[in-house]
ROTI-804611 format. One record per atom (N, C-alpha, C): residue in one letter; z negated, x negated, y. Coordinates in steps of 0.05 Angstrom, whole numbers, padded with zeros to 5 digits, always signed. Example, Ala and Ser with C-alpha at 12.3 -4.5 7.8 and 13.67 -1.06 7.14 Angstrom:
2
A-00156-00264-00114A-00156-00246-00090A-00156-00264-00066S-00142-00257-00045S-00143-00273-00021S-00157-00258+00001
//
This chain:
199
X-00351+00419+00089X-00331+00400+00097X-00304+00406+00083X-00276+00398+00103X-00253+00410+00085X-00249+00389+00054X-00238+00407+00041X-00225+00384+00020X-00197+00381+00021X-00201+00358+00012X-00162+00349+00017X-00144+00364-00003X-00119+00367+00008X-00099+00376-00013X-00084+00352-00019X-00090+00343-00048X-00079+00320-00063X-00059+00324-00058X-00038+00346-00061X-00010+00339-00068X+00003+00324-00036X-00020+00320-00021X-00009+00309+00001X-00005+00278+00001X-00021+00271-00021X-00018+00244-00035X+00007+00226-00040X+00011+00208-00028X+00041+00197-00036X+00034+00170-00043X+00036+00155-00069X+00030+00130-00072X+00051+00108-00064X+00036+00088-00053X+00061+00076-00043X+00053+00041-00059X+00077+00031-00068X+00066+00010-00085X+00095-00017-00065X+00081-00041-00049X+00082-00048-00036X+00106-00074-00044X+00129-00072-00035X+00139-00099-00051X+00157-00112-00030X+00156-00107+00000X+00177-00114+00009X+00163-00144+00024X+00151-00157+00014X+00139-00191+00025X+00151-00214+00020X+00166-00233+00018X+00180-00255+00014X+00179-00267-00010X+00156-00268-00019X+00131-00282-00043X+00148-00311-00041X+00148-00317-00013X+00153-00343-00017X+00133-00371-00023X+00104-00359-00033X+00091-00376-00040X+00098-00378-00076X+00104-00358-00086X+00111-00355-00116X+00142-00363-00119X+00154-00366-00106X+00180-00373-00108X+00203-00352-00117X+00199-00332-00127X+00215-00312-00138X+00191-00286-00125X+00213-00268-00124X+00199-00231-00124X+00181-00226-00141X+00159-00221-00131X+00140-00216-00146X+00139-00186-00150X+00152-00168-00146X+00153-00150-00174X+00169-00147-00184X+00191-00166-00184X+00209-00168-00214X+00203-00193-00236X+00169-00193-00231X+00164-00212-00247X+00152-00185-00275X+00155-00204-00300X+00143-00198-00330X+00130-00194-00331X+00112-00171-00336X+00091-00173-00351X+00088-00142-00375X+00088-00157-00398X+00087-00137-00422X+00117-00123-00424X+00135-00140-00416X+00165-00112-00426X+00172-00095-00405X+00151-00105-00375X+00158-00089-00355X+00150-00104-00329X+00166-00102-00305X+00153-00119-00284X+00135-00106-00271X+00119-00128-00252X+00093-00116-00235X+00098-00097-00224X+00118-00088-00204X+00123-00064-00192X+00126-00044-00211X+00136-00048-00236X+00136-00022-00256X+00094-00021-00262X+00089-00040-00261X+00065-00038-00276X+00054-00020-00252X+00047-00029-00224X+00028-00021-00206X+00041+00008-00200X+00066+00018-00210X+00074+00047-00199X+00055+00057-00224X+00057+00048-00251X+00042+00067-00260X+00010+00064-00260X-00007+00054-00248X-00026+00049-00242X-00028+00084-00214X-00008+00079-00205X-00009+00096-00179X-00005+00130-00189X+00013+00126-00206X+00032+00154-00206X+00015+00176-00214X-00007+00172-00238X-00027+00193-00244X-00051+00207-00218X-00046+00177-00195X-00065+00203-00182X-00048+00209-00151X-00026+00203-00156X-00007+00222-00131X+00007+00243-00139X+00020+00260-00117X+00048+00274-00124X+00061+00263-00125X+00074+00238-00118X+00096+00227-00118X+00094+00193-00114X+00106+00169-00121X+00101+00149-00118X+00134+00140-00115X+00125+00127-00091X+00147+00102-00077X+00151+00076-00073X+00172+00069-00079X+00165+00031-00069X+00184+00023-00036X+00164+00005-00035X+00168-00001-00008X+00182-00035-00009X+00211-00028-00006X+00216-00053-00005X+00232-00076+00023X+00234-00098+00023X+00264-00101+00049X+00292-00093+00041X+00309-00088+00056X+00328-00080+00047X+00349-00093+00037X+00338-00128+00035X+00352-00140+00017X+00345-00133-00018X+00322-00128-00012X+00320-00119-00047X+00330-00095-00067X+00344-00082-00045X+00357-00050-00063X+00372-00046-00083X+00380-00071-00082X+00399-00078-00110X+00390-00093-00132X+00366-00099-00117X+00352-00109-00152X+00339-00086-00162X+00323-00076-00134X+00308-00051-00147X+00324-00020-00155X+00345-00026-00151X+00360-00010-00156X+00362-00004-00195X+00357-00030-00203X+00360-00032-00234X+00337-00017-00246X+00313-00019-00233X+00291-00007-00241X+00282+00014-00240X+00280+00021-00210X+00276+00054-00189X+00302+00071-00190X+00299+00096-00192X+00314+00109-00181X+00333+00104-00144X+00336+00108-00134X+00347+00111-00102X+00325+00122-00092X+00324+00144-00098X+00307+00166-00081X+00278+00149-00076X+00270+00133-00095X+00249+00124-00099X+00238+00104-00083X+00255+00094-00072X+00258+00057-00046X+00264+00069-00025X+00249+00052-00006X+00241+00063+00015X+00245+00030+00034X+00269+00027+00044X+00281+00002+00053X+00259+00000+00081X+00253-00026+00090X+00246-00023+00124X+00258-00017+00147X+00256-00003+00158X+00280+00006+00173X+00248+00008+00197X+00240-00004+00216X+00227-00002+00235X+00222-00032+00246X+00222-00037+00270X+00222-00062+00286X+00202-00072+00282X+00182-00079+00260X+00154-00096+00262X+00165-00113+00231X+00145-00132+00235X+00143-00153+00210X+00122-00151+00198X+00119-00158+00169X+00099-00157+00147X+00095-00129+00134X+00072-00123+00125X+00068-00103+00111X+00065-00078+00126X+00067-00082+00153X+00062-00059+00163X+00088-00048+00173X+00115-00065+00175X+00138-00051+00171X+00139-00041+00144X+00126-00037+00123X+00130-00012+00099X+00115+00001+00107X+00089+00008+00113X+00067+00022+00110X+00092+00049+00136X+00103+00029+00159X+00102+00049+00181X+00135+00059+00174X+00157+00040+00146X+00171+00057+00143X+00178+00083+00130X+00155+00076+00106X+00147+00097+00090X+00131+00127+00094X+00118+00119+00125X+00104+00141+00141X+00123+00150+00152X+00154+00138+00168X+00172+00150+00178X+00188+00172+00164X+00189+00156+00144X+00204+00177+00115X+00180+00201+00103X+00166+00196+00111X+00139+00223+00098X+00126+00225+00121X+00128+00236+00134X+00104+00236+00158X+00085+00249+00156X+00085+00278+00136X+00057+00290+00130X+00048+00278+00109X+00057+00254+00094X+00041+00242+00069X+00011+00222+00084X-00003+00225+00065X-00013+00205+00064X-00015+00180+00041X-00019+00161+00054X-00004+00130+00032X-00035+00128+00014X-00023+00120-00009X-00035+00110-00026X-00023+00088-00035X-00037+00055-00024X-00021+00033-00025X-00031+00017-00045X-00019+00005-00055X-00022-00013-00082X-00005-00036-00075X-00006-00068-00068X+00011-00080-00074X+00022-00091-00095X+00048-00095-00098X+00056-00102-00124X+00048-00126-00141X+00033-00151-00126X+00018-00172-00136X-00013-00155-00147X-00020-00138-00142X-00051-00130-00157X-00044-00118-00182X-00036-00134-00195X-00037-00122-00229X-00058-00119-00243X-00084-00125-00234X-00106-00119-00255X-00119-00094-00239X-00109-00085-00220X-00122-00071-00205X-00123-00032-00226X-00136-00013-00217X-00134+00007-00243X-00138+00025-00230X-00125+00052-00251X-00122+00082-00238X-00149+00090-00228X-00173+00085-00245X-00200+00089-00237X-00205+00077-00218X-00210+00054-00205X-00211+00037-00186X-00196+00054-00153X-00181+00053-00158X-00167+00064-00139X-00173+00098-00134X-00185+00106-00157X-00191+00138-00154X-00214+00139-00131X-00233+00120-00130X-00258+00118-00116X-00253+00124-00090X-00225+00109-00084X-00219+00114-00052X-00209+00146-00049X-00202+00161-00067X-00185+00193-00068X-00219+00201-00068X-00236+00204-00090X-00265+00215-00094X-00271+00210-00056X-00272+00192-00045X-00290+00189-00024X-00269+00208-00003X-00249+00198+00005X-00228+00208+00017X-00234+00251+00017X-00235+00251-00015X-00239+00281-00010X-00265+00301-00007X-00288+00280-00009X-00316+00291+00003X-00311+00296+00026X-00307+00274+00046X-00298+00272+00070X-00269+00254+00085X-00254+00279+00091X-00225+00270+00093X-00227+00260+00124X-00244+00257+00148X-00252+00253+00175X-00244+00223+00184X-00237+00210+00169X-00228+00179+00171X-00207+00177+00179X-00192+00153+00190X-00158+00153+00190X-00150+00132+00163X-00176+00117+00164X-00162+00096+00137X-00182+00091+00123X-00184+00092+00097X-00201+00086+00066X-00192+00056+00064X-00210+00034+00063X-00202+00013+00044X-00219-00002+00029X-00227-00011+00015X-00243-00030+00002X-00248-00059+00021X-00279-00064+00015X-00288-00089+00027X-00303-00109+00003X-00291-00129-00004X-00290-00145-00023X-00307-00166-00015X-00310-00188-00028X-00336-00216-00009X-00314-00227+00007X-00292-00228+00002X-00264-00237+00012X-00271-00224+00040X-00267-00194+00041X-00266-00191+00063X-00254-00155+00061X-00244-00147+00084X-00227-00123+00078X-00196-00121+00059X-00196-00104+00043X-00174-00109+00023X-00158-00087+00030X-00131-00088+00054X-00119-00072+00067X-00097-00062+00046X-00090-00080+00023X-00064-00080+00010X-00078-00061-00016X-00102-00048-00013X-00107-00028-00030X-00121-00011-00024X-00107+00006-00005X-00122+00029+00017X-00108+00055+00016X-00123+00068+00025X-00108+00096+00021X-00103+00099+00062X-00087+00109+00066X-00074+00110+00112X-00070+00133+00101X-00085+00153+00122X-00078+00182+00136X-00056+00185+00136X-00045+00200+00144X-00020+00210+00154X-00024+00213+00193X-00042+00222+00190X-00054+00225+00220X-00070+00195+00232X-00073+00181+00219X-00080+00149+00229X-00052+00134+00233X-00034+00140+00211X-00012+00126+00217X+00008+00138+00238X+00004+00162+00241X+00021+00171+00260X+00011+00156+00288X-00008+00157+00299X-00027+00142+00319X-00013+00108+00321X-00018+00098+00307X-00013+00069+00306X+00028+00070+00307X+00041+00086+00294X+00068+00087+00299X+00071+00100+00325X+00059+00111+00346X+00064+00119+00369X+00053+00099+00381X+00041+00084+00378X+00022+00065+00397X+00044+00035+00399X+00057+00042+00368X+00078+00016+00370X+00107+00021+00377X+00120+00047+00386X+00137+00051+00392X+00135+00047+00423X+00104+00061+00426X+00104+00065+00459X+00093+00032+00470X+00081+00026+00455X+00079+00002+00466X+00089-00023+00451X+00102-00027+00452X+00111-00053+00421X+00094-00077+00426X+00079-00090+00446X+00072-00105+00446X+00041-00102+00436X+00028-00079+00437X+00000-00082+00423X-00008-00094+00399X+00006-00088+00380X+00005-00110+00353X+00021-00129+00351X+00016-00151+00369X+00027-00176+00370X+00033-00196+00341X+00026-00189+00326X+00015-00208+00296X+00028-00182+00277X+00030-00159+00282X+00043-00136+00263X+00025-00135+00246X-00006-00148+00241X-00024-00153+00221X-00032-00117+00215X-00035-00121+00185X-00058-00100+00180X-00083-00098+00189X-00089-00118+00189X-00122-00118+00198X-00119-00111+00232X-00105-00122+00243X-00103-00107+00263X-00093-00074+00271X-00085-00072+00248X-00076-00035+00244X-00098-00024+00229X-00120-00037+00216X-00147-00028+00225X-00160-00023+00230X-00154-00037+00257X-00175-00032+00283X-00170-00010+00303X-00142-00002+00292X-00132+00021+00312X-00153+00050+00314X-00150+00043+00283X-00169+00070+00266X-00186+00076+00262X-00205+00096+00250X-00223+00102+00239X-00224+00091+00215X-00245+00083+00207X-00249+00065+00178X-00272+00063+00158X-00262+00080+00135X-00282+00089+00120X-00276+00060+00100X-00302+00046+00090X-00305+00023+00081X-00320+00026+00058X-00306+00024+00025X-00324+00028+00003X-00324-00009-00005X-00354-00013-00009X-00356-00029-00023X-00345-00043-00052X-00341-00067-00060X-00322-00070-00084X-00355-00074-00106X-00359-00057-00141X-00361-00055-00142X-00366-00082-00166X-00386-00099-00173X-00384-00125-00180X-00367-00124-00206X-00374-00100-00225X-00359-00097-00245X-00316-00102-00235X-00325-00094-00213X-00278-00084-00207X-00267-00108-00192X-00283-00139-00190X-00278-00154-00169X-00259-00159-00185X-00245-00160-00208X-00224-00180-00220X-00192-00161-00202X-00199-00129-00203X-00183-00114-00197X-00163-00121-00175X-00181-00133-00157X-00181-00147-00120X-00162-00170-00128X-00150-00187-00142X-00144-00217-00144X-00111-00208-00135X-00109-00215-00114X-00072-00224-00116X-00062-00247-00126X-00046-00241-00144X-00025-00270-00155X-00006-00279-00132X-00010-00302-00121X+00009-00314-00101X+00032-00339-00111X+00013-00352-00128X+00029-00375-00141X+00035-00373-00165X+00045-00382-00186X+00057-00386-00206X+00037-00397-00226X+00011-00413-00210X-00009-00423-00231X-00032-00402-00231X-00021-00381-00215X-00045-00359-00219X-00037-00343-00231X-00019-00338-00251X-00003-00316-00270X-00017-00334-00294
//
């Protein structure tokens, strides 16, 4: 079976969502001397070539203080939610494949996340790697093809109406879907912070 060429790896750490349930940006929030989005890039950066943030393009000027330019990756494509980053970040890399982290999983870990690269490069034949939690499917910490996402961005250009909801889970279903179990030891990894009494 082929093996993957890592440096095709592009981590993508997820921040462009409202966090209007937390009331402020949740990765310009604190933690340790550095905010979540600093924390979850370096969670990412050891097992990509390269790591990006994905934000709206009202946030370039905050993230501007933190990231480099080169580094933000504004939405620039006609869908809503997380899947306008996933599909603007595939526009800007189109031979990458994503390695997604959202910026609310701070306990989440380089090991943790390697599981999905380990499986990914036994067998690269999937379009999308993600973890399945008791929650359910955990889309906001998956590794997308390059060749799955290209598929689902032709399917939504050519048809804009197929993903009515712009949902991930529905850009799930487009694909092929390799499904690793969450491992009882890594369930804390899975928790997104949404509110303010969950920090």
């Amino acid at each position: 079976m082929s093996q993957v060429d890592r440096r095709k790896v592009l981590g993508l750490v997820m921040c462009g969502g409202k966090s209007s349930r937390m009331g402020e940006d949740k990765g310009l929030i604190e933690i340790n001397g550095h905010t979540w989005s600093q924390h979850v890039y370096n969670v990412l950066s050891p097992l990509a070539h390269q790591t990006v943030i994905s934000i709206h393009p009202r946030q370039k000027e905050a993230y501007n203080e933190i990231f480099s330019p080169d580094q933000l990756i504004p939405d620039c494509v006609g869908v809503a939610g997380p899947l306008a980053g996933l599909l603007s970040v595939h526009k800007a890399y189109p031979d990458n494949d994503l390695l997604v982290l959202a910026c609310d999983m701070i306990y989440m870990s380089s090991e943790v996340m390697e599981k999905l690269l380990a499986v990914y490069q036994v067998d690269p034949s999937f379009d999308i790697y993600v973890f399945r939690s008791e929650r359910g499917l955990e889309p906001l910490s998956g590794l997308y093809t390059c060749k799955g996402l290209a598929k689902a961005y032709n399917d939504i250009i050519q048809s804009p109406n197929t993903l009515k909801d712009y949902s991930l889970a529905h850009l799930l279903s487009l694909g092929t879907l390799k499904e690793l179990r969450v491992d009882a030891g890594d369930r804390k990894a899975f928790i997104n912070l949404n509110y303010k009494d969950d920090i």
